[in-house]
C-alpha positions as CSV (number, residue, x, y, z in Angstrom):
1,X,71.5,104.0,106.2
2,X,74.5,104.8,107.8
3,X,77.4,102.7,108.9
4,X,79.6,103.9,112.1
5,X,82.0,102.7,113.6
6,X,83.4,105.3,115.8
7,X,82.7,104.3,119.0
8,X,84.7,103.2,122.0
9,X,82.9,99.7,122.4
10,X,84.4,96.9,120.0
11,X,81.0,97.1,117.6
12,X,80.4,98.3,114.3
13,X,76.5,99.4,113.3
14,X,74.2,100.7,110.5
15,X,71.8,103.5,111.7
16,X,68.5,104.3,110.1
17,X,69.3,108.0,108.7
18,X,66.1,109.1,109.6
19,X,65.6,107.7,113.1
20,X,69.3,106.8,114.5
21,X,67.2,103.3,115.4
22,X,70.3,100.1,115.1
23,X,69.5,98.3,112.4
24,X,72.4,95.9,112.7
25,X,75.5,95.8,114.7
26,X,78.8,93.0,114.7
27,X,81.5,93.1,117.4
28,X,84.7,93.8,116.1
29,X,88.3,92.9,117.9
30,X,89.0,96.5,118.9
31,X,86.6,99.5,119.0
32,X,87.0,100.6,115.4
33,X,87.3,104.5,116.4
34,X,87.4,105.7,112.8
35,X,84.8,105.9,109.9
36,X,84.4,103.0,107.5
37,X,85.0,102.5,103.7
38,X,82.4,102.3,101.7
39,X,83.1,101.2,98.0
40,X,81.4,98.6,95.1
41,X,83.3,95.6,93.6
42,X,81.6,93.7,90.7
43,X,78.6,95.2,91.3
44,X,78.5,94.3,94.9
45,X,78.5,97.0,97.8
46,X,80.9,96.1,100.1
47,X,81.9,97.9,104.0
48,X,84.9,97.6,105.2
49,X,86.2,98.9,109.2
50,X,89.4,99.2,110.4
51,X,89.3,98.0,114.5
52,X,92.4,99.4,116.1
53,X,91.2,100.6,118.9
54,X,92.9,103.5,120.5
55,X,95.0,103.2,123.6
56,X,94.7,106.7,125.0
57,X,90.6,105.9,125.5
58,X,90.9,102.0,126.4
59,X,93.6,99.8,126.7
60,X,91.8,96.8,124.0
61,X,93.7,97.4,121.0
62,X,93.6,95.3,117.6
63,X,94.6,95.0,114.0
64,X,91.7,93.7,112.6
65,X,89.8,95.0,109.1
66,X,86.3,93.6,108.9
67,X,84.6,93.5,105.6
68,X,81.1,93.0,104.7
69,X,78.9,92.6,101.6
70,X,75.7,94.2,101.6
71,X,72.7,91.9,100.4
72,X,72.3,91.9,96.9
């Protein structure tokens, strides 16, 4: 699985590695134009997205960071 977020449309995704089929997406404040964190609390795997946006490639901008825990 992979997780993206660098895209200019105001979603974040995780990709099948082997296919590139969505497998889940959220919308975000701001296009989140950067890669995510990926990191384990408590034994919990946890992604986390920084949606800024980028105002040289669209004019929505943001300061949002959107966490999310992956099922156990």
């Amino acid at each position: 699985m992979i997780f993206i977020g660098a895209s200019i449309d105001a979603r974040v995704r995780a990709l099948d590695a082997s296919t590139g089929k969505e497998l889940w997406y959220d919308n975000v404040m701001a296009p989140a134009v950067a890669n995510p964190a990926v990191f384990e609390h408590q034994g919990r795997q946890w992604v986390v997205f920084a949606a800024g946006g980028n105002s040289i490639l669209k004019p929505e901008v943001g300061d949002q960071i959107a966490a999310y825990a992956l099922p156990d």
